[in-house]
Backbone bond lengths (Angstrom), bond angles and torsions (degrees), N, CA, C in turn:
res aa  C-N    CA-C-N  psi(-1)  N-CA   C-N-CA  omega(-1)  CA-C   N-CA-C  phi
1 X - - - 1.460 - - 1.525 110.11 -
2 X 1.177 118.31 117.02 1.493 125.83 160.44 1.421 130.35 -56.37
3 X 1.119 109.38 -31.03 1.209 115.24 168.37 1.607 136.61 -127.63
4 X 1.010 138.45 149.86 1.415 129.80 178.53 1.932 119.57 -50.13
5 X 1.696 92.09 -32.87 1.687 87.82 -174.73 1.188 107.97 -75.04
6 X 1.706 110.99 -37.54 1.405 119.62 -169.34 1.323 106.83 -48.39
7 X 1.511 117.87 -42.51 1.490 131.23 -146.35 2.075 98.01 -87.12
8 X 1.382 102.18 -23.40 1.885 111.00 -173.40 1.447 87.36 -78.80
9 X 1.780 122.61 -65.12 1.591 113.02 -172.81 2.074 110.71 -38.51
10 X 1.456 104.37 -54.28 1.321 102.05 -168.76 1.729 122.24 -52.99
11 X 1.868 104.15 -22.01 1.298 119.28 -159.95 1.578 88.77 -79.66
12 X 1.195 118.06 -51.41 1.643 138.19 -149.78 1.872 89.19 -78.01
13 X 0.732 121.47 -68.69 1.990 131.40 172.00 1.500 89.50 -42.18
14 X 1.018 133.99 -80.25 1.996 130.49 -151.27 1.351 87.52 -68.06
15 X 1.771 142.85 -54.97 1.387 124.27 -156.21 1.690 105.26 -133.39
16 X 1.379 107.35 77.17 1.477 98.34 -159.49 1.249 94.33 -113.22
17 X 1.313 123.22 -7.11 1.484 117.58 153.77 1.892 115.87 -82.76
18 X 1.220 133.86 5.12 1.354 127.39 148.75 1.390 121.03 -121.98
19 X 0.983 120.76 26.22 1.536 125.30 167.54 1.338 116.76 -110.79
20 X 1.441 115.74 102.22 1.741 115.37 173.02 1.069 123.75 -44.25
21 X 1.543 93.96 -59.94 1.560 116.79 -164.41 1.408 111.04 -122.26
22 X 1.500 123.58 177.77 1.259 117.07 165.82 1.626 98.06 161.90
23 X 1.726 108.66 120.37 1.391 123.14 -172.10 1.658 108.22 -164.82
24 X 1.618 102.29 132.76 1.436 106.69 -171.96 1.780 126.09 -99.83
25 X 0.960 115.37 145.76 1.960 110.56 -133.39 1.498 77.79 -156.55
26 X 1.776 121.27 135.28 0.975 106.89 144.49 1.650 113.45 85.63
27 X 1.036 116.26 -20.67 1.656 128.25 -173.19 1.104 100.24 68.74
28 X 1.243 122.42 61.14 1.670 134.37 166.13 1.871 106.28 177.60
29 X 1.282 67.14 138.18 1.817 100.63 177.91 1.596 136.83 -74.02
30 X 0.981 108.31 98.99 1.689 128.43 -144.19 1.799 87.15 -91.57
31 X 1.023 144.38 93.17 1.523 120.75 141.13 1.764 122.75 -104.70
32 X 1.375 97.77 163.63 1.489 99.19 165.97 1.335 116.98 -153.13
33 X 1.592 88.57 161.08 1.804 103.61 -142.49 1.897 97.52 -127.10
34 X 0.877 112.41 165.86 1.683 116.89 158.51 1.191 122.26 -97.31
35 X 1.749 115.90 145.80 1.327 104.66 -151.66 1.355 129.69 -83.58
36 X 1.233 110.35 11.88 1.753 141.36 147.44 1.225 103.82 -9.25
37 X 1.628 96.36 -90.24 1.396 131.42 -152.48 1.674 95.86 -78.85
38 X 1.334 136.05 -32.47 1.444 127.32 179.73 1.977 111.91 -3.95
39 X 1.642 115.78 -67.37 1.202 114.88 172.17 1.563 137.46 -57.13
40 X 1.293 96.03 -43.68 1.806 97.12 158.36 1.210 127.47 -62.79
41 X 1.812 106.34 -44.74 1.453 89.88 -170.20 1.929 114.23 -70.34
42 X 1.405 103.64 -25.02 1.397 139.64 -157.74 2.119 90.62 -65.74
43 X 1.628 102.51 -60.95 1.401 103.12 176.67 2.182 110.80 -60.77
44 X 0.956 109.26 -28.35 1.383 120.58 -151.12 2.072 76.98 -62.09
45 X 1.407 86.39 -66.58 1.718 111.12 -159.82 1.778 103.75 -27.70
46 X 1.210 97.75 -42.04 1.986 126.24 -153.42 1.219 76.53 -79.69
47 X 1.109 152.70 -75.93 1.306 139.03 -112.48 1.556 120.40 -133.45
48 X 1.464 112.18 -12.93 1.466 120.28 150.80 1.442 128.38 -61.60
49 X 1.280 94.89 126.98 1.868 104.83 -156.97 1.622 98.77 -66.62
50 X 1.334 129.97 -43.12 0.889 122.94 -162.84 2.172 111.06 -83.09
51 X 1.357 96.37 0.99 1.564 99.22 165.51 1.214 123.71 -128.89
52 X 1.685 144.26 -38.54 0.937 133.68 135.96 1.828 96.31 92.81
53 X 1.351 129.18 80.51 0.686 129.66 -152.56 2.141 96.52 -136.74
54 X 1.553 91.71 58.38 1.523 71.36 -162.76 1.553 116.23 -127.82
55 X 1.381 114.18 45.92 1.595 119.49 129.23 1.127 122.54 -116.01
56 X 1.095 109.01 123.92 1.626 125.57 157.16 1.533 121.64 -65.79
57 X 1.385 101.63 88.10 1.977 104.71 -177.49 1.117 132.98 -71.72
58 X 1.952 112.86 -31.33 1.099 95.39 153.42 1.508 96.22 -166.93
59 X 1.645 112.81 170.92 1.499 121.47 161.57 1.578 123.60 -99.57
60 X 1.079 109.92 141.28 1.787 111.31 -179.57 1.389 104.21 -132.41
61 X 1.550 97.03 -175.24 1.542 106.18 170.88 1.708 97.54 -152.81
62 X 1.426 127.58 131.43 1.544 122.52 156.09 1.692 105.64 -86.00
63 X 1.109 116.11 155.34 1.925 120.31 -175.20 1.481 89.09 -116.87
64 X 1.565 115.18 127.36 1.083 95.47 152.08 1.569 89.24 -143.10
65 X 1.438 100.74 122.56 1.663 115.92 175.39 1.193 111.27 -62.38
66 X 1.259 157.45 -65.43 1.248 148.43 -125.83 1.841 101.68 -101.71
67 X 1.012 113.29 -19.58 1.893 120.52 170.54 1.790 88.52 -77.77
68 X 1.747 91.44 155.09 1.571 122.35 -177.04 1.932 100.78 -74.01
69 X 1.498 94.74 -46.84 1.406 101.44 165.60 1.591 119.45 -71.50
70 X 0.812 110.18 120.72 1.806 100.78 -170.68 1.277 118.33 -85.75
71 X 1.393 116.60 -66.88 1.203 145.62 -170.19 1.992 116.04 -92.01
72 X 1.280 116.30 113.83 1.459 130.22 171.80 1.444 133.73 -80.25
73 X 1.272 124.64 37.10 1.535 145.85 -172.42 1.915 95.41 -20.36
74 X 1.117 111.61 132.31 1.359 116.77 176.60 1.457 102.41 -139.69
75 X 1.557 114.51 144.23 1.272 117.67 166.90 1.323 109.11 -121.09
76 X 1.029 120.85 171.92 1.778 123.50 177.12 1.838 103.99 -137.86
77 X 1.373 111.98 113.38 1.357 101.94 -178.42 1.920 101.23 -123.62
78 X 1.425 93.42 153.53 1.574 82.92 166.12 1.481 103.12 -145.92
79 X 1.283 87.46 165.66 2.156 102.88 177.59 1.279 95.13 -104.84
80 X 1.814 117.13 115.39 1.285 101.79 144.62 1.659 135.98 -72.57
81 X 1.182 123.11 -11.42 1.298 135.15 -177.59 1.745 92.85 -68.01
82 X 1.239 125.08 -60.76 1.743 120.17 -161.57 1.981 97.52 -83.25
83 X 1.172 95.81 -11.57 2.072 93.81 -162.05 1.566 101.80 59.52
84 X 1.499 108.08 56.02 2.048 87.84 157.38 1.462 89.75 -148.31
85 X 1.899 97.69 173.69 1.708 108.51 -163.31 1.557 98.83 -125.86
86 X 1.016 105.45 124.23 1.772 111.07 166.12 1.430 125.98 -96.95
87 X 1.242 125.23 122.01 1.339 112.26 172.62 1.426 109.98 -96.45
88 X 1.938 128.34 146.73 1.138 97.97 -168.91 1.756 86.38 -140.71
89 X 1.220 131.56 107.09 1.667 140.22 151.58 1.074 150.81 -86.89
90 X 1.415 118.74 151.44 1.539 121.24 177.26 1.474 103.71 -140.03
91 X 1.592 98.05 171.00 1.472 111.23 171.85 1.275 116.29 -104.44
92 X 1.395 131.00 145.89 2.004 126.54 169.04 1.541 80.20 -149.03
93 X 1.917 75.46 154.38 1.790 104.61 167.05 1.475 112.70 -55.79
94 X 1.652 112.72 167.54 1.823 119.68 175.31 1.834 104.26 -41.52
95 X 1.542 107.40 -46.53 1.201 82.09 -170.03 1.437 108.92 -159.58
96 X 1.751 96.21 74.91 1.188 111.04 155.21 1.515 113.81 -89.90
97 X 1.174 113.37 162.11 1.513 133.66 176.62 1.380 115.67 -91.27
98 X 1.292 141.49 136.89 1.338 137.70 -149.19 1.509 103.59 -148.81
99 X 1.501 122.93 172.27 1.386 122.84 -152.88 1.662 81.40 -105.64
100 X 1.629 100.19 151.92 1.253 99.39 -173.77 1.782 94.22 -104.75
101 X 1.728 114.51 163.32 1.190 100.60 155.38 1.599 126.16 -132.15
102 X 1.225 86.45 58.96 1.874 110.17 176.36 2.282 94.75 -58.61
103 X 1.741 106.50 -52.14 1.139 80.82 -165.58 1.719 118.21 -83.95
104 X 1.248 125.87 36.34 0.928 128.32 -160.40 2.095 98.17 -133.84
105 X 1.091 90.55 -48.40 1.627 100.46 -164.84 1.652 82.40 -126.11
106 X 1.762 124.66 100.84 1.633 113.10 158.41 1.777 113.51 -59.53
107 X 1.525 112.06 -22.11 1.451 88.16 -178.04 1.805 125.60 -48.62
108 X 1.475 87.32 -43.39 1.685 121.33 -169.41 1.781 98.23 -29.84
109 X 1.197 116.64 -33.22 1.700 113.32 -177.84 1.386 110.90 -41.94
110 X 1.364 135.01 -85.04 1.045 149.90 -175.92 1.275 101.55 -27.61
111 X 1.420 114.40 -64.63 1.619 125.65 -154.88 1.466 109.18 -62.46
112 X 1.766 107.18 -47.07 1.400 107.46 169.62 1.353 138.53 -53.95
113 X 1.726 100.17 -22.13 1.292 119.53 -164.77 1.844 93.29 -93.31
114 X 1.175 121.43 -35.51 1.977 123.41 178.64 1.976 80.94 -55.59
115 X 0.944 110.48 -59.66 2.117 111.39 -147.47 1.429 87.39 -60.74
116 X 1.557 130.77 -33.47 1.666 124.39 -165.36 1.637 82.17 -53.86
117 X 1.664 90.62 -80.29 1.768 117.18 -161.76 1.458 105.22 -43.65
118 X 1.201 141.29 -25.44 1.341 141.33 -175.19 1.472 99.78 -84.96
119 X 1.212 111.69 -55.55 2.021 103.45 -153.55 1.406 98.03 -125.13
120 X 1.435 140.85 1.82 1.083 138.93 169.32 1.782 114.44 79.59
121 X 1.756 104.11 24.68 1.305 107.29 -171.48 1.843 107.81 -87.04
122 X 1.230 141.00 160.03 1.351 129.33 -163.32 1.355 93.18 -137.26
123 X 1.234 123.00 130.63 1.383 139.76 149.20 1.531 124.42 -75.91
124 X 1.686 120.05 148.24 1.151 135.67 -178.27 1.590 100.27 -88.42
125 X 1.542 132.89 128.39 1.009 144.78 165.27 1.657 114.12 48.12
126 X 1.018 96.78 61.90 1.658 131.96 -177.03 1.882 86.22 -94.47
127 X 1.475 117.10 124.88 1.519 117.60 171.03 1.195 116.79 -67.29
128 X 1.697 131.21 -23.79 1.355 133.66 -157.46 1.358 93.59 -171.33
129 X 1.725 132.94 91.29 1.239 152.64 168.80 1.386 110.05 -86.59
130 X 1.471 112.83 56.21 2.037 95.75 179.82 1.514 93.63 -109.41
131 X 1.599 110.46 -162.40 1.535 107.79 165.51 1.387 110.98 -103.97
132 X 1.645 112.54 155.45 1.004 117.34 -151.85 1.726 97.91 -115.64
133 X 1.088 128.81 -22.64 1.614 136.74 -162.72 1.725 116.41 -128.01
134 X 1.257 108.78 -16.04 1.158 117.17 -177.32 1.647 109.02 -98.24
135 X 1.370 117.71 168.54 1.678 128.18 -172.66 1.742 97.56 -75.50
136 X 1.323 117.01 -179.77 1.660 128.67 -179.70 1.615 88.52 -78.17
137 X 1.138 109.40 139.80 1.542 111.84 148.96 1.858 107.96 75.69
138 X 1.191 93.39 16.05 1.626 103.99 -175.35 2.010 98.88 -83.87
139 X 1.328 100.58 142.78 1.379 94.96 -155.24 1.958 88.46 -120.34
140 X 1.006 124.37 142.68 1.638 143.56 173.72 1.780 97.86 83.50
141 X 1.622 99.19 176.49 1.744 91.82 143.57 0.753 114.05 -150.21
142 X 1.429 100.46 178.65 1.907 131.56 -128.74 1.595 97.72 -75.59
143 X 1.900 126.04 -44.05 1.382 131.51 176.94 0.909 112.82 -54.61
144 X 1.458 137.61 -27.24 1.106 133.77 -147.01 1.876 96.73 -102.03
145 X 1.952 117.75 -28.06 1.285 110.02 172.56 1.353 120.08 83.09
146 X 1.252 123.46 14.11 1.354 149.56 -160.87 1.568 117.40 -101.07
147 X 1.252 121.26 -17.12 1.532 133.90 -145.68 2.009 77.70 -135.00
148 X 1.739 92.32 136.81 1.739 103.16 157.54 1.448 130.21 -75.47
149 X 1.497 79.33 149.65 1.557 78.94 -158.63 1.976 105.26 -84.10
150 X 1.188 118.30 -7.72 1.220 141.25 -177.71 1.536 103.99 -108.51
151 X 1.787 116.63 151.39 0.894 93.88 154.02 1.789 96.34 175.80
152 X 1.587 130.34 -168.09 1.281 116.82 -168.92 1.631 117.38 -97.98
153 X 1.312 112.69 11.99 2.031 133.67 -160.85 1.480 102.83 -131.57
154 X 1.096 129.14 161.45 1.424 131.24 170.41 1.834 108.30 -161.78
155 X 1.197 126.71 135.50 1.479 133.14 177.14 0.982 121.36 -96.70
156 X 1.478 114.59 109.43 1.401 120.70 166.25 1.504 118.10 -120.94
157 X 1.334 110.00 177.74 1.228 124.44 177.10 1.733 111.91 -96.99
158 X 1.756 87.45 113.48 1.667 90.08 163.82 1.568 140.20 -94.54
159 X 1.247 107.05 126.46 1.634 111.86 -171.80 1.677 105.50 -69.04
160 X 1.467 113.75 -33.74 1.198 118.20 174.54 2.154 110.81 -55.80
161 X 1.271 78.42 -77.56 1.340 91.09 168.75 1.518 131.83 -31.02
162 X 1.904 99.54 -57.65 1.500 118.13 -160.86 1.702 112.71 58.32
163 X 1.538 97.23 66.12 1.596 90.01 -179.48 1.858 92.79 168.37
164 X 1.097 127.96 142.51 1.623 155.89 -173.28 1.480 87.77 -61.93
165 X 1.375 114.41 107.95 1.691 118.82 156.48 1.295 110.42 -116.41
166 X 1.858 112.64 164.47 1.281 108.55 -178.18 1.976 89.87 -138.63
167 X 1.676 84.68 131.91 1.483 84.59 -163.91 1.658 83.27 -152.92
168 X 1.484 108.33 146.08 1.951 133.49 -167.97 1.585 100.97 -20.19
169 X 1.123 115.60 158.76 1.727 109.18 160.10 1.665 100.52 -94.81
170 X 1.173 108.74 138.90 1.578 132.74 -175.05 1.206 114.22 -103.52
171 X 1.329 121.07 87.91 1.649 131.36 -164.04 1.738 107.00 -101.98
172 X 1.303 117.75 -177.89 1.418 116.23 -179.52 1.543 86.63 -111.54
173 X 1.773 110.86 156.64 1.771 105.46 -149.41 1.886 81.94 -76.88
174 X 1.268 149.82 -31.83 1.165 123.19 179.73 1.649 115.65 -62.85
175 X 1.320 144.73 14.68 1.319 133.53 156.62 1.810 96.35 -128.86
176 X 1.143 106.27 57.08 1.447 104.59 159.13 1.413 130.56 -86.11
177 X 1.349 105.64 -24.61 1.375 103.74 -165.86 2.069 96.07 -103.12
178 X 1.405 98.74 150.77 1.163 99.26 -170.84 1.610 109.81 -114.67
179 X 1.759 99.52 139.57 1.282 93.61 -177.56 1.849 120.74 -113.01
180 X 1.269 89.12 114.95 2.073 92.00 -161.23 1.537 106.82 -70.33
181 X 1.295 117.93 -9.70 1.701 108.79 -169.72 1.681 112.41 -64.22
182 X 1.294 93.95 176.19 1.952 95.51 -178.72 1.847 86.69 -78.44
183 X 1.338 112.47 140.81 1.510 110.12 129.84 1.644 128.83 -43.69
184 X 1.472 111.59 -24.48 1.411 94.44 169.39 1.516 127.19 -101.99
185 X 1.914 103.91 10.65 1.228 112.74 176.50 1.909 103.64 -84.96
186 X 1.334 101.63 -27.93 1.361 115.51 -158.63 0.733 122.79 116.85
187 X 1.568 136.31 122.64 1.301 132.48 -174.92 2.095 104.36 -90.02
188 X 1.497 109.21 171.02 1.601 107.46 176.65 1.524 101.90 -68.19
189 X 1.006 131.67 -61.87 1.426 106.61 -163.61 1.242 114.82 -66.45
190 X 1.249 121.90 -30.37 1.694 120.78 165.25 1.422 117.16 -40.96
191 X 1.225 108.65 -53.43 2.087 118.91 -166.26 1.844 85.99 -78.88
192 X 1.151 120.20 -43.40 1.672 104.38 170.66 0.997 123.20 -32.10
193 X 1.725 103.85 -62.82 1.988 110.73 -167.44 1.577 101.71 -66.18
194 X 1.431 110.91 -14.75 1.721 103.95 -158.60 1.230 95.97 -83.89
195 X 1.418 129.42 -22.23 1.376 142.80 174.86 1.361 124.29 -91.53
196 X 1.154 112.53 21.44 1.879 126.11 -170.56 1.520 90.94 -141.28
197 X 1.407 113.43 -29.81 2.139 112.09 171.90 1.331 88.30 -86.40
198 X 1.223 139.33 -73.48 1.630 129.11 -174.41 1.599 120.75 -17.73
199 X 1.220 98.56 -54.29 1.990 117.94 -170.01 1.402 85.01 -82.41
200 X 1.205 168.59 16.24 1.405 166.53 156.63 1.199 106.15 -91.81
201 X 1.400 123.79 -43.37 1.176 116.82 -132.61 1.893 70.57 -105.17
C-alpha cells in the first residue's frame, strides 16, 4: 500500500466485520478490534501481500482503573517494505485471559511477559509466563500502583547468600516510626508546623 488511506480502505473491505474503529492520526494507523479477533486480524495483517505488516515493535498496556474495562492492550506493528506504523487495540476485564501471539510474532515473548509482570494481565498459551522485571517472590504489579510504597521489609541481594533476601528495614532509631499518609494529604509533621504558624499568626 502506498498510502495510509489506501492501506485503512483495504483493512476495513478484508475485515470489516472485526474492526470497530479505525482512523489515521499522526501518520499512522490506529484501529481497534475486540479481543476475539486479535489472531485473525493479527495473522491477516502479517501475511497479506499487499500490506506486509511483519514486525511486531512492541506490546503495552494503558490502566485505567475506574472503567469496567480496565486494561487497553496495544500493539505497534510496522512494514518495512511500505515504511508505515499501525497501532492496533482492544479493551478486556482485570482479569481476563487473552490470546497470546508468541506463535505468530516469536518476538511477542518477552513483551507479553513485561505486560504479565507489569499489570498482572495473563495470556492464553504463552510458552514461558513468569515475570520478567520484577524481584523472586515480588507480590502485585508495580503498573497497576496497588502495592505500598513504604513499608517494614526491604529486598536485597545477598553476597553471603548469593540469592534475593527479604529481611526488616534497618533504620537509625530517629526514622523509626513510619509515616503511611499521602504527602498530598499531609504528612504529621507538616499539619504540626501548619498548626504552630496558625497559633502565631
Amino acid at each position: 500500500m502506498n498510502s495510509l488511506t489506501e492501506l485503512e480502505k483495504k483493512i476495513n473491505s478484508e475485515l470489516n466485520t472485526k474492526i470497530n474503529k479505525s482512523e489515521i492520526n499522526h501518520n499512522q494507523l490506529y484501529i481497534e478490534i475486540d479481543k476475539e479477533d486479535l489472531i485473525d486480524v493479527t495473522l491477516f495483517l502479517k501475511t497479506d501481500k499487499d500490506i506486509k505488516f511483519r514486525q511486531l515493535i512492541d506490546i503495552t498496556v494503558v490502566d485505567y482503573p475506574d472503567q469496567s474495562q480496565r486494561f487497553k492492550l496495544v500493539y505497534l506493528f510496522l512494514s518495512h517494505e511500505f515504511n508505515q506504523r499501525m497501532i492496533l487495540s482492544y479493551f478486556v476485564n482485570e482479569n481476563e485471559v487473552i490470546n497470546s501471539l508468541t506463535s505468530i510474532f516469536p518476538a511477542a515473548n518477552w513483551m507479553e511477559r513485561e505486560v504479565f509482570d507489569m499489570y498482572g494481565v495473563n495470556f492464553k498459551d504463552h510458552p514461558d509466563l513468569r515475570r520478567i522485571l520484577t524481584d523472586y517472590g515480588f507480590k502485585g504489579h508495580p503498573l497497576r500502583k496497588d502495592f505500598p510504597l513504604t513499608g517494614h521489609s526491604e529486598v536485597r541481594y545477598s553476597e553471603d547468600e548469593k540469592k534475593v533476601i527479604s529481611e526488616p528495614v534497618k533504620l537509625e532509631q530517629n526514622y523509626r516510626n513510619f509515616d503511611y499518609e499521602s504527602p498530598w494529604e499531609g504528612t504529621k509533621y507538616i499539619k504540626k508546623q501548619t498548626e504552630i504558624n496558625d497559633k502565631k499568626n
